[in-house]
NUSEVO-652956 format. One record per residue (C-alpha): residue in three letters; x, y, z. Coordinates in steps of 0.02 Angstrom, whole numbers, padded with zeros to 5 digits, always signed. Layout:
BEGIN
ALAXYZ
...
***
This chain:
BEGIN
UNK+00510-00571-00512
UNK+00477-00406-00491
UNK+00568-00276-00396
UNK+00538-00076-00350
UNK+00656+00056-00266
UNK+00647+00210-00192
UNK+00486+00226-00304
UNK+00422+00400-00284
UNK+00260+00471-00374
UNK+00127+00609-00349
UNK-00034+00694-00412
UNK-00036+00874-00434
UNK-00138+00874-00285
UNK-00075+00751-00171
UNK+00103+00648-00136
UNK+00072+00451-00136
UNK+00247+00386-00125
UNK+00407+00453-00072
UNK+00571+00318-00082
UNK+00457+00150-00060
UNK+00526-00014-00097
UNK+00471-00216-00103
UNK+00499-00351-00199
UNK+00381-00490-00231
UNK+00452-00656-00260
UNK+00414-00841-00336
UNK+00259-00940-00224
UNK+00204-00777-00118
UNK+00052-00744-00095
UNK+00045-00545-00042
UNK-00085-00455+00046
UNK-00075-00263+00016
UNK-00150-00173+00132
UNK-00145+00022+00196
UNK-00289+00155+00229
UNK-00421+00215+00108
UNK-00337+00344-00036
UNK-00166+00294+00011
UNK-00138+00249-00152
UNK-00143+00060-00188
UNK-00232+00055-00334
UNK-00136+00178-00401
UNK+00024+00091-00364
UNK-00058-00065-00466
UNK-00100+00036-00604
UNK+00074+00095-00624
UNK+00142-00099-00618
UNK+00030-00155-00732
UNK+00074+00025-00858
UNK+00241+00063-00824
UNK+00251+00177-00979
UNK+00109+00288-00943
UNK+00164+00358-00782
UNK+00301+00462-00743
UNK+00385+00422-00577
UNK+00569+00435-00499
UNK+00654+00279-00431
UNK+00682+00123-00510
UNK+00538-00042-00569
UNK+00613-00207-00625
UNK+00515-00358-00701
UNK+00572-00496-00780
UNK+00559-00470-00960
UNK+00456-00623-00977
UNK+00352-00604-00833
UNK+00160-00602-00873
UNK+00021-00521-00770
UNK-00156-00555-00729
UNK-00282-00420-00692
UNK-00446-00424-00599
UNK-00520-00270-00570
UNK-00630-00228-00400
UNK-00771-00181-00533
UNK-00845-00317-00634
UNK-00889-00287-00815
UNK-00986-00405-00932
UNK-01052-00381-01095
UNK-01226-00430-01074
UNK-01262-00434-01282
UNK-01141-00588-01264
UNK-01249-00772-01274
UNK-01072-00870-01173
UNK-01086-01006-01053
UNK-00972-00975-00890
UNK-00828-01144-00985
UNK-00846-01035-01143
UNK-00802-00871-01023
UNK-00670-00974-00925
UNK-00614-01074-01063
UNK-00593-00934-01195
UNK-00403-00923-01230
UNK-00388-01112-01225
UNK-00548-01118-01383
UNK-00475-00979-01463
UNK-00315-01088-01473
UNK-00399-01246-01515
UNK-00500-01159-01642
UNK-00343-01096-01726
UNK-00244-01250-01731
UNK-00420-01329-01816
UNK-00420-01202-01947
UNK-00217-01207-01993
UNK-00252-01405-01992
UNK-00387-01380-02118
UNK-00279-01258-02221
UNK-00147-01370-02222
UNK-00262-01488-02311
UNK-00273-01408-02476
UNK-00139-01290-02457
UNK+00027-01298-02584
UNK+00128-01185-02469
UNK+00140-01272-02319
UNK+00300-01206-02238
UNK+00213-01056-02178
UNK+00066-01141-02122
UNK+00177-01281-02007
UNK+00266-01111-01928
UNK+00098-01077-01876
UNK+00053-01229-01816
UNK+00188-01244-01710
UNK+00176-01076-01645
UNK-00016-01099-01586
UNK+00039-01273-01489
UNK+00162-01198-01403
UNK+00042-01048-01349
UNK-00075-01212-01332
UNK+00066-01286-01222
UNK+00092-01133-01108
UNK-00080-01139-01040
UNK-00081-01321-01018
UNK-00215-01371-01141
UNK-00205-01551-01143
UNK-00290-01518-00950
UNK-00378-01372-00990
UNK-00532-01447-00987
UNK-00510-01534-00847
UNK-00437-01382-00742
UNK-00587-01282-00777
UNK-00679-01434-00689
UNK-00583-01440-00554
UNK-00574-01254-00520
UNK-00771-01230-00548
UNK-00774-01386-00423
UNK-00661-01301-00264
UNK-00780-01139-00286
UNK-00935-01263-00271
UNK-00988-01188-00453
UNK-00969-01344-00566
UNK-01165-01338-00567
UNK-01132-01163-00662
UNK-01039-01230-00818
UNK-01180-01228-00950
UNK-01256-01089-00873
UNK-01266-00930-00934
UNK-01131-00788-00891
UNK-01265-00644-00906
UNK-01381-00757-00767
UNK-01257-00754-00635
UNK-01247-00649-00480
UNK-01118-00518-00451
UNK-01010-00629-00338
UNK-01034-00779-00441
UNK-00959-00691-00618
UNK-00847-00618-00476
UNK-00750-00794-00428
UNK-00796-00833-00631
UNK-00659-00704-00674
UNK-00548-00736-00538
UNK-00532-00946-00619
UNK-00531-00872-00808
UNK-00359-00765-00745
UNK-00265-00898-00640
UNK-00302-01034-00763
UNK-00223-00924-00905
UNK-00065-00973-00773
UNK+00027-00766-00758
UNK+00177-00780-00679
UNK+00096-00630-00577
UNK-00082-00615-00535
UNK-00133-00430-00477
UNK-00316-00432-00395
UNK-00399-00271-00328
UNK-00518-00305-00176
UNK-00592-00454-00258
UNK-00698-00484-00101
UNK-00793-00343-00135
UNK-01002-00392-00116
UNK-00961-00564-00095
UNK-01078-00678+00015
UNK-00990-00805+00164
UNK-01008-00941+00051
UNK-00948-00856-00129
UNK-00800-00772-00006
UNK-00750-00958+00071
UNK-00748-01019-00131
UNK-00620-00859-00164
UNK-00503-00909+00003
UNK-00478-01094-00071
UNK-00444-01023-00241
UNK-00325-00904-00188
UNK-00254-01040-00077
UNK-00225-01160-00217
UNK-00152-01044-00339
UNK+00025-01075-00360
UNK+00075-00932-00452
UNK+00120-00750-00361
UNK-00016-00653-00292
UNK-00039-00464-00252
UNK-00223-00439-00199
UNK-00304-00270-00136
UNK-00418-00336+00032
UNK-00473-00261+00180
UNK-00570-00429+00205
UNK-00523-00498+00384
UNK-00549-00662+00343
UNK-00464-00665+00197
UNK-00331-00582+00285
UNK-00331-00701+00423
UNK-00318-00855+00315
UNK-00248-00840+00125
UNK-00086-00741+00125
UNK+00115-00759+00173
UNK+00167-00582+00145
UNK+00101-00403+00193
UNK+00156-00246+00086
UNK+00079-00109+00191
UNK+00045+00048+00120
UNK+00036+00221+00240
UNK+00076+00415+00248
UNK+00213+00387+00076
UNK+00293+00222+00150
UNK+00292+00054+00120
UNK+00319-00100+00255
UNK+00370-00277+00196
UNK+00315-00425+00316
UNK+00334-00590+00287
UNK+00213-00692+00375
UNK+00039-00705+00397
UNK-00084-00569+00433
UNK-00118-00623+00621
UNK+00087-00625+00638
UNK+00096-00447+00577
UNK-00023-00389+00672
UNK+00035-00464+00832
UNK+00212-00358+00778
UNK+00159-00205+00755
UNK+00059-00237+00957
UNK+00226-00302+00985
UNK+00315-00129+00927
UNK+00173-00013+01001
UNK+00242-00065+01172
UNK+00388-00032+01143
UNK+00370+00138+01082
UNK+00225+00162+01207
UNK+00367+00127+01338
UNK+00503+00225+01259
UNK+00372+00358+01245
UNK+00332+00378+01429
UNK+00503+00368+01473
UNK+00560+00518+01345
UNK+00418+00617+01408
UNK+00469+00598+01588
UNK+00657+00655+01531
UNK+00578+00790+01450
UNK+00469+00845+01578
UNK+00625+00826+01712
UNK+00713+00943+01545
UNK+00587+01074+01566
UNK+00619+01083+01747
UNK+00796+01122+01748
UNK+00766+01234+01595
UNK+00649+01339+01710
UNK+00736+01339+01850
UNK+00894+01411+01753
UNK+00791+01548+01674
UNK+00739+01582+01844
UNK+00915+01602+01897
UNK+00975+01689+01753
UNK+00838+01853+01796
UNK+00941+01891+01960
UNK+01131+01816+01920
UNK+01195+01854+01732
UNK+01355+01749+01741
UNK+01418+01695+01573
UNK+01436+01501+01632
UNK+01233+01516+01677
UNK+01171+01568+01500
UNK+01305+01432+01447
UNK+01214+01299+01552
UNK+01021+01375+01501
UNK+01066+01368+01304
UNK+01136+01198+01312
UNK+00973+01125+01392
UNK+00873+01206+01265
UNK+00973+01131+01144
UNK+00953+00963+01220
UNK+00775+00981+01255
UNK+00763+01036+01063
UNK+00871+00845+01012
UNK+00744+00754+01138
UNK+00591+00826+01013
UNK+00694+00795+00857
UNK+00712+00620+00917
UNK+00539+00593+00970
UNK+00487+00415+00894
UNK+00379+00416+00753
UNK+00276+00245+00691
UNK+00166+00285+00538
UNK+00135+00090+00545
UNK+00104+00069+00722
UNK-00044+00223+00754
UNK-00130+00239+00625
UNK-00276+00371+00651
UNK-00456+00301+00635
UNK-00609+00413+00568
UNK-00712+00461+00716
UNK-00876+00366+00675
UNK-01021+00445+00766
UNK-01212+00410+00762
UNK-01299+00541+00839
UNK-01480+00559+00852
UNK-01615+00692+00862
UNK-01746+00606+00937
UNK-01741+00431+01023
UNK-01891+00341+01000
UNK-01921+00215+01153
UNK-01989+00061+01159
UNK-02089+00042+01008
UNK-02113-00040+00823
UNK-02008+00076+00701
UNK-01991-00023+00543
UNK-02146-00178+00504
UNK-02123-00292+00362
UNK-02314-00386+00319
UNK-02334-00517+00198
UNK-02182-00439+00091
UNK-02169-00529-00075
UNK-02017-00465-00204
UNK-01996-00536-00405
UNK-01904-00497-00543
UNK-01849-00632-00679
UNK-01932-00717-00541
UNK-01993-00734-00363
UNK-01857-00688-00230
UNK-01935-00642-00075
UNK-02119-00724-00021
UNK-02230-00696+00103
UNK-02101-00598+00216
UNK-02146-00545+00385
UNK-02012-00455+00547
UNK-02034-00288+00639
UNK-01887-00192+00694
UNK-01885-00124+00847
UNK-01819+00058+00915
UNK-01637-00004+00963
UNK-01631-00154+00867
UNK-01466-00184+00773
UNK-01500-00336+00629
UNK-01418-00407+00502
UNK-01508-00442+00371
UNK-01410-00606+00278
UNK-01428-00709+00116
UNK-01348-00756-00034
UNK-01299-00645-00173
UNK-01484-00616-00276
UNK-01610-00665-00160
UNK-01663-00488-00131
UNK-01596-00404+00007
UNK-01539-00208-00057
UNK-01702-00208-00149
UNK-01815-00232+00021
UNK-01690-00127+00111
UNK-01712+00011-00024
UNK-01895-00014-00032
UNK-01899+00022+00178
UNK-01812+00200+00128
UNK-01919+00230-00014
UNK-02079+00197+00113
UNK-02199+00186-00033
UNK-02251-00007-00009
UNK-02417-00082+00061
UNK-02332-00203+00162
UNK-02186-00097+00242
UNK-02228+00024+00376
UNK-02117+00143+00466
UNK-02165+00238+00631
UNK-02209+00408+00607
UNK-02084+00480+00704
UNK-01936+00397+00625
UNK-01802+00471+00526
UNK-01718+00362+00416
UNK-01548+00362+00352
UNK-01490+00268+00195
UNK-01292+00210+00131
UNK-01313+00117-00025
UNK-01188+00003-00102
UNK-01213+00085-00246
UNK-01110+00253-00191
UNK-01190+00373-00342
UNK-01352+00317-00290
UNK-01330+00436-00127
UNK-01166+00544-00193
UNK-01155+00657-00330
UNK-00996+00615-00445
UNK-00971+00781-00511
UNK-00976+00870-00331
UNK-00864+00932-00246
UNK-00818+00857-00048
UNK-00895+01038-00007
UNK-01028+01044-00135
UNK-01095+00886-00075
UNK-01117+00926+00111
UNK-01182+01100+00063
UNK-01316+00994-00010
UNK-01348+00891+00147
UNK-01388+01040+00243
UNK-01224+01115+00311
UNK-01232+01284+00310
UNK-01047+01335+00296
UNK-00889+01291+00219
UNK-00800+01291+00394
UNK-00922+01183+00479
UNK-00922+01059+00332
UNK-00705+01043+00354
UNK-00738+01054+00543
UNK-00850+00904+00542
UNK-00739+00799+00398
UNK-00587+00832+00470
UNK-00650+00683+00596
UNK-00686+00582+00455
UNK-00495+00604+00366
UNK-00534+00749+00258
UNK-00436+00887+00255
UNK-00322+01020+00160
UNK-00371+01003-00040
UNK-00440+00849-00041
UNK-00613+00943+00000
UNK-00619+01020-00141
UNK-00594+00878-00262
UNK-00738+00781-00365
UNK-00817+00616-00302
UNK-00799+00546-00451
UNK-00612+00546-00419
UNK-00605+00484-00263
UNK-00564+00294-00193
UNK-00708+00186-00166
UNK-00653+00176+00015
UNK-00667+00353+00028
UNK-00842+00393-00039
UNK-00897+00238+00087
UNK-00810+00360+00212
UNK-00903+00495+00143
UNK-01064+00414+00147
UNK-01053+00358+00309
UNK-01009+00538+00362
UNK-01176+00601+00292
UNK-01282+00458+00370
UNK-01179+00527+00527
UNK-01219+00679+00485
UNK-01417+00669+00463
UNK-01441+00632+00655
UNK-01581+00500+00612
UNK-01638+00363+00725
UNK-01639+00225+00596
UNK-01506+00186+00490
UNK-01523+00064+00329
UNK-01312+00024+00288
UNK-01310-00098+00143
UNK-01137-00151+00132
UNK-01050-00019+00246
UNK-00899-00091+00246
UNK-00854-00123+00068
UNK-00695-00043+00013
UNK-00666+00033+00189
UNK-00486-00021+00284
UNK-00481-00123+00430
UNK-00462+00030+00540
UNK-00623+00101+00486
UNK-00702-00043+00503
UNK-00654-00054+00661
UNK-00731+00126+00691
UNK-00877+00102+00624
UNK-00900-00079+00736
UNK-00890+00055+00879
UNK-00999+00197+00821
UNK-01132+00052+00775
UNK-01109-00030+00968
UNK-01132+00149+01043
UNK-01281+00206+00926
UNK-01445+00241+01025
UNK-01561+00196+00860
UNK-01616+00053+00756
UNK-01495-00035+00630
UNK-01530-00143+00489
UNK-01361-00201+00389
UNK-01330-00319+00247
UNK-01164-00359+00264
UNK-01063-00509+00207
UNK-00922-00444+00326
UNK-00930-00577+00434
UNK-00832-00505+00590
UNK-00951-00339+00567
UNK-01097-00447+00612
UNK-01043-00537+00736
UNK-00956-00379+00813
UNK-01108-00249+00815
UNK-01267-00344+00783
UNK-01398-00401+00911
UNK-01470-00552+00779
UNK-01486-00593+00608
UNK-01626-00602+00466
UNK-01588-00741+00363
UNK-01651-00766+00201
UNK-01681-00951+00188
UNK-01799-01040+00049
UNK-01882-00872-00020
UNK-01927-00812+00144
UNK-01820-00723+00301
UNK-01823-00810+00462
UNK-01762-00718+00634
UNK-01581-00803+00698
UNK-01490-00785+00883
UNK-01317-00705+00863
UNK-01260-00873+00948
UNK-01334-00996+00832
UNK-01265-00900+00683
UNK-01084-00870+00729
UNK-01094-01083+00770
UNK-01174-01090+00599
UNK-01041-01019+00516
UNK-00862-01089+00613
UNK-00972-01259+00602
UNK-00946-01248+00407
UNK-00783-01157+00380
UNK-00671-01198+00540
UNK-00585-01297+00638
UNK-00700-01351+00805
UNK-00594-01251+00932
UNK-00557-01092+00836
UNK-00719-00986+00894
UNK-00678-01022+01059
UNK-00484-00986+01031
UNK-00530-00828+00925
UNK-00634-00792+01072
UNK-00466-00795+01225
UNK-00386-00705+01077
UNK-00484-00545+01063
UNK-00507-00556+01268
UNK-00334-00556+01292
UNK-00308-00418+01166
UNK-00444-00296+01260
UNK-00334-00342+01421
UNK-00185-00280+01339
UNK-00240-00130+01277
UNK-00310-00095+01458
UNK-00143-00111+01533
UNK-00078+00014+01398
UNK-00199+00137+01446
UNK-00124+00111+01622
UNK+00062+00106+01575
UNK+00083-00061+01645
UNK+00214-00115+01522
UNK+00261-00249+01627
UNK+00064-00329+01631
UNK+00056-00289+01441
UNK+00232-00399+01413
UNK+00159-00535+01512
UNK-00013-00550+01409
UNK+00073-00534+01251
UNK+00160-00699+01290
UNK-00009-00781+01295
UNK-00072-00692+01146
UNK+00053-00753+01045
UNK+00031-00929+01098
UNK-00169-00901+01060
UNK-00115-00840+00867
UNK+00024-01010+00851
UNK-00162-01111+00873
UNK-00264-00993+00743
***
């Protein structure tokens, strides 16, 4: 269906692609994955507009091949009075209405040659999008995302998620032959994220979705394309199966590694000890011998292995603090009532303590950013923060705490940096280097202002830290990252997240908000909540020997034991045939 070679492509400012290649093919389903500004969206952009780019290397697509689009940023026209069927449904009544009208035309009409060429043009276009079930696929779609309740309502009440999976059904059930979706998952809630994995699951068209969503990831796709450093990587296979490759490969190369080093090493040796020689004896056959060991020292560093798939370089995450605070109240929440439209939150009472790391959970709407803001804001009667806290703020809303039209620099000069060196010092951590520091926000990737604002919560040294929805549009790797920097951090935490794996990975319990009001959950009882709903009875505890035996093999990496690592991945993979 579609097929790109040795597709190369750059900004003024920055190389994205240099001789990549893929195909995508009839029933795949394709994860694309790679780090933050490597250049995926781009990539999409340039299938979906082949005309307005100029790039070298060849893109082929079926002439007839159609494309659906849903963009990672959701746009409605709130002026618009449409139900969510009249939003799903709108090619398939824009066709109905059309054949009505020609029918009624044809009525009174003395020229009706024209008018039947019509009419069999719009039932064919009827045809193509299956309209004699039309009505009944919208059900049935509205029904596997647990949104048939939805159908009269309103598009403009809806939450974000909810008019998320609403565009995601209006796009598959105009049936593209290819259906392009860019981090779909962003913002959604557990629930709204389980409705997108069985839509994506039932599709039966070709899919190429944007995620960095682990569960997603773990349980919707049959291909990888994976983006990195100007190269592509085709796998076909699930998620868990490429990952347990590319473990598979770092051995190897690990091993390979160690023993090139050690040849080099014994290299060096013989290198020195020739020089030596040479000072005192200046025979031609000993400056023979000395030149051709530099010259096959210099073949064993040409050769060294390279894996731009395998090692990929994580941000280092770090939350520093000032000034611990020990053993006290830092954040109290009395009698905290919220409304808009109309009442969200009621009657809402928790304290956070000085090393407390919570999750604070609920459904898309019911309130959460707005308390969380409201605790930064500290200008409510029933919130009270401890005088000697510092607070720290990432909003899911990334202008809301970074200025578009600054500048990487410009932007840290304004959270207190002093210099232009120790702002490239301290990003370089982060992944920011070279020119990219002097580029706009506005034009960077959502994953990289997340990066960005996580740097400057980094940065600020405070003992309590408000993330709402830290890991939206960030990579795997840096979610991994910032799992670690949270585990290590010394201060309070409180995180709305619908990243499922970062809660159960960094936080110490949950805030639920249940019926209006937030209720205090064990880590325990909500990880059992969860696999009780969405998985199989014996997956926690196989996810469970999965990541133990993963720890175990990274341990025996660290110690070159090749031979224990070998061993354990034999029982790793037989953990991933059961997930």
């Amino acid at each position: 269906m579609i097929k790109v070679e040795n597709l190369s492509f750059s900004f003024p400012q920055k190389e994205l692609y240099k001789n990549i290649s893929f195909t995508l093919e009839e029933a795949q389903h394709c994860a694309f994955i790679g780090t933050s500004g490597s250049g995926k969206s781009t990539l999409i952009d340039i299938l979906m507009d082949t005309e307005r780019y100029l790039f070298e290397g060849l893109l082929e697509m079926e002439p007839s091949c159609t494309l659906g689009y849903v963009s990672q940023f959701s746009h409605l026209d709130q002026t618009k009075e449409t139900t969510v069927f009249e939003y799903i449904g709108e090619e398939f009544i824009k066709i109905q209405n059309e054949i009505q009208s020609i029918c009624t035309e044809m009525e009174t009409s003395s020229d009706i040659e024209p008018l039947l060429e019509k009419y069999q043009l719009a039932l064919d276009a009827f045809d193509s999008i299956g309209g004699d079930h039309f009505e009944s696929n919208i059900n049935k779609k509205l029904n596997l995302a647990n949104l048939l309740k939805l159908k009269d309502s309103r598009v403009s009440d809806l939450s974000g998620g909810e008019f998320k999976l609403i565009q995601v059904m209006k796009e598959m059930l105009n049936s593209p032959d290819l259906m392009i979706m860019d981090e779909p998952d962003v913002f959604l809630d557990f629930e709204n994220l389980n409705a997108l994995k069985n839509l994506i699951n039932a599709h039966k068209g070709i899919l190429l979705v944007i995620t960095h969503n682990r569960y997603l990831l773990n349980h919707c796709f049959n291909k990888i394309i994976h983006l990195e450093n100007m190269e592509i990587q085709e796998f076909d296979g699930r998620y868990l199966e490429y990952n347990f490759s590319l473990l598979q490969t770092k051995i190897e190369l690990q091993e390979l590694t160690v023993a090139e080093k050690e040849e080099m090493e014994r290299n060096e040796n013989i290198i020195d000890n020739l020089r030596a020689i040479a000072t005192y004896n200046s025979e031609a056959s000993r400056g023979r011998a000395l030149k051709a060991r530099v010259r096959f020292q210099e073949r064993l560093e040409a050769r060294r292995l390279k894996a731009p798939f395998v090692d990929i370089k994580q941000p280092i995450i770090s939350f520093g603090i000032d000034h611990e605070i020990q053993d006290s109240v830092v954040v109290n929440v009395n009698n905290y009532s919220v409304a808009f439209d109309e009442l969200l939150l009621e009657n809402v009472n928790f304290e956070i303590k000085s090393t407390d790391k919570v999750a604070l959970i609920g459904a898309n709407g019911t309130g959460k950013t707005t308390l969380l803001r409201e605790i930064f804001n500290n200008n409510h009667d029933s919130i009270e923060i401890n005088a000697d806290a510092k607070v720290a703020y990432l909003s899911q809303l990334q202008g809301e705490m970074l200025k578009d039209s600054n500048t990487i620099l410009e932007e840290f000069i304004d959270a207190g940096f002093n210099t232009y060196d120790e702002i490239r010092s301290y990003l370089a951590n982060y992944g920011f280097e070279g020119e990219i520091l002097n580029q706009k926000i506005a034009s960077l990737s959502g994953g990289e202002r997340n990066i960005l604002q996580l740097a400057k919560v980094s940065g600020s040294k405070a003992n309590v830290l408000l993330l709402d929805e830290p890991t939206s549009h960030l990579d795997t790797y840096t979610q991994i990252a910032l799992e670690k920097a949270i585990t290590d951090y010394k201060g309070a935490i409180i995180m709305i997240s619908h990243d499922f794996y970062s809660v159960v990975n960094g936080m110490d319990y949950v805030l639920i908000i249940d019926d209006k009001t937030i209720r205090k959950m064990s880590m325990r009882k909500f990880r059992q909540m969860i696999y009780a709903s969405h998985f199989d009875k014996d997956y926690l505890e196989t996810e469970q020997k999965k990541k133990s035996v993963e720890m175990k093999i990274e341990l025996a990496l660290k110690d070159t034991d090749f031979e224990r690592a070998k061993g354990l991945v034999d029982e790793l993979e037989a953990l991933i045939k059961l997930l």
